[in-house]
N, C-alpha and C positions, 0 to 999 in steps of 0.2 A: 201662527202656524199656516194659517191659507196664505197669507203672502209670500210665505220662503215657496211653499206648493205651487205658486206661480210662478215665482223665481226658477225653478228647479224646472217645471214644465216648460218655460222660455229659454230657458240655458240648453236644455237637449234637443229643443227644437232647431236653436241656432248651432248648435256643435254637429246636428248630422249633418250639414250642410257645407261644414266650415275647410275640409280636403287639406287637414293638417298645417293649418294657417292660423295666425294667435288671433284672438277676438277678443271684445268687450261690449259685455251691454250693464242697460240701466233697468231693472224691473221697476224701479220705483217710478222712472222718466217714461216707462211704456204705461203700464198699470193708471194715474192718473188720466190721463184721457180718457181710457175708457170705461172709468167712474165719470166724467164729464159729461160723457156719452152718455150713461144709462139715466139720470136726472131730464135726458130729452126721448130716450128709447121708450116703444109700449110692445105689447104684443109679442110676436116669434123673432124682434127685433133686440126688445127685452133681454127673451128668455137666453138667446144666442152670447149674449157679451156677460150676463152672469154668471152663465155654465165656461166662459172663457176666465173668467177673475178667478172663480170659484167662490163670490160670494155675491152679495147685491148692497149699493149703498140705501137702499130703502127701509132695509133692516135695522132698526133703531139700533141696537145693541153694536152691531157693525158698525152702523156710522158714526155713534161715539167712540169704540175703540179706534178710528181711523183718524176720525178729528184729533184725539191722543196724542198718535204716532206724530201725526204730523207739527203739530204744536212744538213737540219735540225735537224735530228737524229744526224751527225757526228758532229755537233756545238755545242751540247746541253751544255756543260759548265764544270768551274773547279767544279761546287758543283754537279756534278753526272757524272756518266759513263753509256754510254747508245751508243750500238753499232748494227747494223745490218751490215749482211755481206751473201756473197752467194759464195762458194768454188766449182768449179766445177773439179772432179778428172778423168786424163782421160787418158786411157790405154795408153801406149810407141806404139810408131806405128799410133794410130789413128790419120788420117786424119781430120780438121776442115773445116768448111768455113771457111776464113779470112773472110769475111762478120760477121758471127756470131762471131768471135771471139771480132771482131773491139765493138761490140756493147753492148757485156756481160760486156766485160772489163771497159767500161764506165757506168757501170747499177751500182748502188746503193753497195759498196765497194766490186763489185765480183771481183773472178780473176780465173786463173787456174793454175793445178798443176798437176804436173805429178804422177800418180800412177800403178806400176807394178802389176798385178794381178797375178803374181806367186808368190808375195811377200804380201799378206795383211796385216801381222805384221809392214812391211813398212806403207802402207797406214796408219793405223791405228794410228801408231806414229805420222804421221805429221798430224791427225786430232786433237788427241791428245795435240801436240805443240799449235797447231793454236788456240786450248779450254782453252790450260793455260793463253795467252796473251790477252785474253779477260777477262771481271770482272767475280768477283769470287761470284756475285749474281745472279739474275736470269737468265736462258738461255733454248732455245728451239733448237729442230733439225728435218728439214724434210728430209730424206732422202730417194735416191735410192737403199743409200749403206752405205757407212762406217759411224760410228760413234762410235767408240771404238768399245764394244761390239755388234755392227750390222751391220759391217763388215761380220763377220760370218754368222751370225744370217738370212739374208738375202739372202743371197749368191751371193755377190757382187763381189767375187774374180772371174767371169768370165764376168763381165759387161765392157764395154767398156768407157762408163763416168756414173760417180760416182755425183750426186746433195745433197750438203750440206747448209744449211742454218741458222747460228747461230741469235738469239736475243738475248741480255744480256744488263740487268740497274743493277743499282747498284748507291742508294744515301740514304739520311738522310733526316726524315723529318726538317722543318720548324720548328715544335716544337716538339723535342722529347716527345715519354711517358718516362716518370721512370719510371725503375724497381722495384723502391722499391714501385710504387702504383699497381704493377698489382698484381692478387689472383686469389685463384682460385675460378670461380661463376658458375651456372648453363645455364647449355645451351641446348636450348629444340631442338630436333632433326628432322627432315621431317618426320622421321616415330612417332614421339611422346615420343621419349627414351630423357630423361635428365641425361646429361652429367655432370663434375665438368668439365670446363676448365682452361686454365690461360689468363684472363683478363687485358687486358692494360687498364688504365684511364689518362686520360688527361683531365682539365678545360684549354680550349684554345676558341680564335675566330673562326669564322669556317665560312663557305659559306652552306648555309642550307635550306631547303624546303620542306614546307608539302603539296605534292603536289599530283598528277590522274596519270592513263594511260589512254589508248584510251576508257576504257570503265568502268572506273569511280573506279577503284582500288586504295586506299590512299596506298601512298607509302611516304616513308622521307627517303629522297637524301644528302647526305653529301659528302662535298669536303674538303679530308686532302692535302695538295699542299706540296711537298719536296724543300729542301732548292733550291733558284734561282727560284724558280718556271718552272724548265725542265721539270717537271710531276709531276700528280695531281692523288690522289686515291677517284674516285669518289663510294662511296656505297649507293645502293638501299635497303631500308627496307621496307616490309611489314608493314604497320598501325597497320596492323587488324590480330593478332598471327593466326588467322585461316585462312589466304590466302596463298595457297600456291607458291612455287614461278613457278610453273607447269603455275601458271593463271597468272600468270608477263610476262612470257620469251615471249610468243605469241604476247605481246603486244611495244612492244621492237622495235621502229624503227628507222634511223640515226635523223628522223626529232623531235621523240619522246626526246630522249636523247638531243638534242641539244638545246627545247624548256625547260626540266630540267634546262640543265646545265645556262640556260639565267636567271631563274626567281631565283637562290639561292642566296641569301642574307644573310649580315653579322652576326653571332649570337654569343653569346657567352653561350658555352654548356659544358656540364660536357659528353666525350666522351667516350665509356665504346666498346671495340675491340679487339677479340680473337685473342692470338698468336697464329702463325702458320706456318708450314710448309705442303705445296702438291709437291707432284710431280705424276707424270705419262705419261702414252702412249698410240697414238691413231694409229688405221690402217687409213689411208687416202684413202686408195684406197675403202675401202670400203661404205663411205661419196662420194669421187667424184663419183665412181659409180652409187650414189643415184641423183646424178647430172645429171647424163649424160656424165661424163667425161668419155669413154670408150675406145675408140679407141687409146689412149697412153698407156694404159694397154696390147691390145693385138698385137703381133708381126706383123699380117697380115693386122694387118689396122694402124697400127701408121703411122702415115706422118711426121716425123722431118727432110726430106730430107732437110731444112736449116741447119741443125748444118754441115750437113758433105757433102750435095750434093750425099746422095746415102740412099738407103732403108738399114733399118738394127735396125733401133736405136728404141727402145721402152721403158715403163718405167715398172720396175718388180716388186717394191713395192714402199709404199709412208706411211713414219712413222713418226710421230709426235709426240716429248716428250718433254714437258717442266716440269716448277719447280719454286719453288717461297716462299717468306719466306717472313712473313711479322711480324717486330720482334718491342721492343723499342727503339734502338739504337739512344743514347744520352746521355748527362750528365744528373746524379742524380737532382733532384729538390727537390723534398718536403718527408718527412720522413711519411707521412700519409698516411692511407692506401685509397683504392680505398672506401672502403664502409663509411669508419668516413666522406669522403668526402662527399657521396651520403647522407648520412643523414643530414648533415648540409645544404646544396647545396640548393638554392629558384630557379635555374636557369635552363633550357629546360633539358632534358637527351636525348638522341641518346646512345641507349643500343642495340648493335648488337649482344643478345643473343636470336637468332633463325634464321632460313635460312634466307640469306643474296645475291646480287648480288654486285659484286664491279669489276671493271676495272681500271688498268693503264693507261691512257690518258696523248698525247703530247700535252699542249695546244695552241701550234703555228697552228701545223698542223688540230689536232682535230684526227691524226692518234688514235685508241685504242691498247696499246701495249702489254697488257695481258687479259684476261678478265677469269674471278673466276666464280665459282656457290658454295657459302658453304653451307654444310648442314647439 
């Protein structure tokens, strides 16, 4: 439950911000670093990036359930690839705790590496390396520093450790759409502009629900589940074409979403779902700041005297990019088009042509591993 709470408190962060424009982020890809972080945090350096989690990895009982979660991400199965990992890059010379090292090392698939900062073309390569052997679908990065091109961009070549933190899935649905039913159909826009897009349709079973939020807004919740059921794409639709999803997002709690996901039931729908591709970038530091996360930002008040046992260490910037494609990938089925279908069809429709909320969801964990606002 605190991590969907972070989830949900990151997602309205980045959505007031977003001026009717689609976005994607990674909670799980932001959230690790700054558990990396607190194993070196002390003091009001600390307390700042707990009160930002909403919890603390110090807390035994927390760090076993997170060790969990995470175990779990590495198991997820032969029918998807779904990987978290946290790279920490760290000048030639500098000094660690062994405390902190002992502890990173064991966090959730991190490790360290050594990086010259006379060299960033170096660094850069082995961030590089390290992005190829991971999947070749979605993936996010938070960084201090390198990440190909933010490396530079940053100006990471005189930082002394470097925080990388990849996410990447990569599977197939349960039942593919074909290609040959998607077209292209109208898709009305947040600000009121109608669109032609390209439309996926599928007639499958679905887990589905015509359901409230806290304050009486009909919403219809569908769950597409990828093959093994490693993850589930859960999407939130507006009932009512005039509610915006401005009046959703507020209403959006781990308890809210949980009692959703409990009451969806079997249906069998004719399901109508824009292809797509997002990608983009967020300043982080400008969200924790709105938090209160302050004092790792500036040099005179950081306290990470756990990483290395000495004042020095602060964090210079915090960038957040991911990406995400949500395609038909599958074998051919039926040679009919999406609309011959829709007019024959006697059966529910769930037509995702208007703003839309939808998340990537682990459902062992309940972890949220992407979360969208399309618009």
């Amino acid at each position: 439950m605190l991590k969907t709470e972070f989830t949900l408190r990151l997602y309205r962060s980045v959505a007031a911000g977003r001026n009717d424009s689609n976005f994607v982020i990674s909670p799980a890809g932001v959230a690790l670093p700054l558990e990396v972080l607190q194993f070196g945090a002390q003091g009001n350096t600390a307390q700042q990036l707990a009160h930002a989690l909403g919890y603390t990895v110090h807390d035994p009982r927390m760090r076993d359930s997170l060790h969990a979660m995470y175990t779990s991400f590495s198991n997820s199965g032969r029918t998807s690839e779904m990987e978290l990992a946290c790279t920490l890059f760290v000048q030639a010379g500098t000094s660690l705790s062994p405390c902190f090292v002992e502890r990173v090392s064991g966090w959730a698939n991190s490790s360290l590496q050594p990086a010259d900062p006379s060299e960033p073309s170096g660094a850069t390569t082995k961030m590089n390396d390290m992005d190829s052997k991971r999947t070749s679908g979605k993936r996010t990065f938070f960084s201090e520093g390198p990440s190909s091109s933010l490396w530079e961009q940053m100006g990471a070549t005189s930082a002394q450790l470097t925080i990388v933190s990849t996410m990447s899935f990569q599977s197939t649905w349960q039942k593919a759409f074909s290609s040959t039913d998607s077209q292209l159909l109208p898709f009305t826009c947040a600000n009121g502009r109608i669109l032609q897009v390209p439309m996926m349709h599928q007639m499958a079973e679905v887990n589905y629900g015509q359901l409230q939020d806290a304050v009486g807004h009909p919403v219809g919740v569908l769950e597409l589940p990828y093959l093994g059921n490693a993850a589930s794409l859960i999407l939130v639709l507006p009932r009512d074409r005039d509610t915006r999803l401005g009046h959703i997002e507020p209403q959006l709690t781990a308890s809210t979403i949980q009692l959703w996901i409990n009451r969806l039931r079997r249906a069998r729908m004719d399901v109508f779902l824009p292809r797509f591709r997002i990608q983009n970038q967020f300043d982080l530091r400008g969200i924790l700041n709105s938090w209160g996360v302050t004092d790792v930002f500036d040099p005179l008040k950081a306290n990470l005297k756990g990483i290395s046992g000495q004042d020095g260490f602060y964090v210079s910037e915090a960038i957040h990019k991911a990406k995400i494609a949500v395609l038909e990938e599958g074998t051919k089925a039926s040679a009919a088009t999406a609309l011959l279908l829709l007019k024959r069809s006697r059966i529910p429709i769930f037509k995702a042509d208007r703003p839309f909320i939808f998340f990537l969801r682990e459902p062992k964990t309940g972890i949220i591993i992407f979360l969208t606002g399309f618009e």
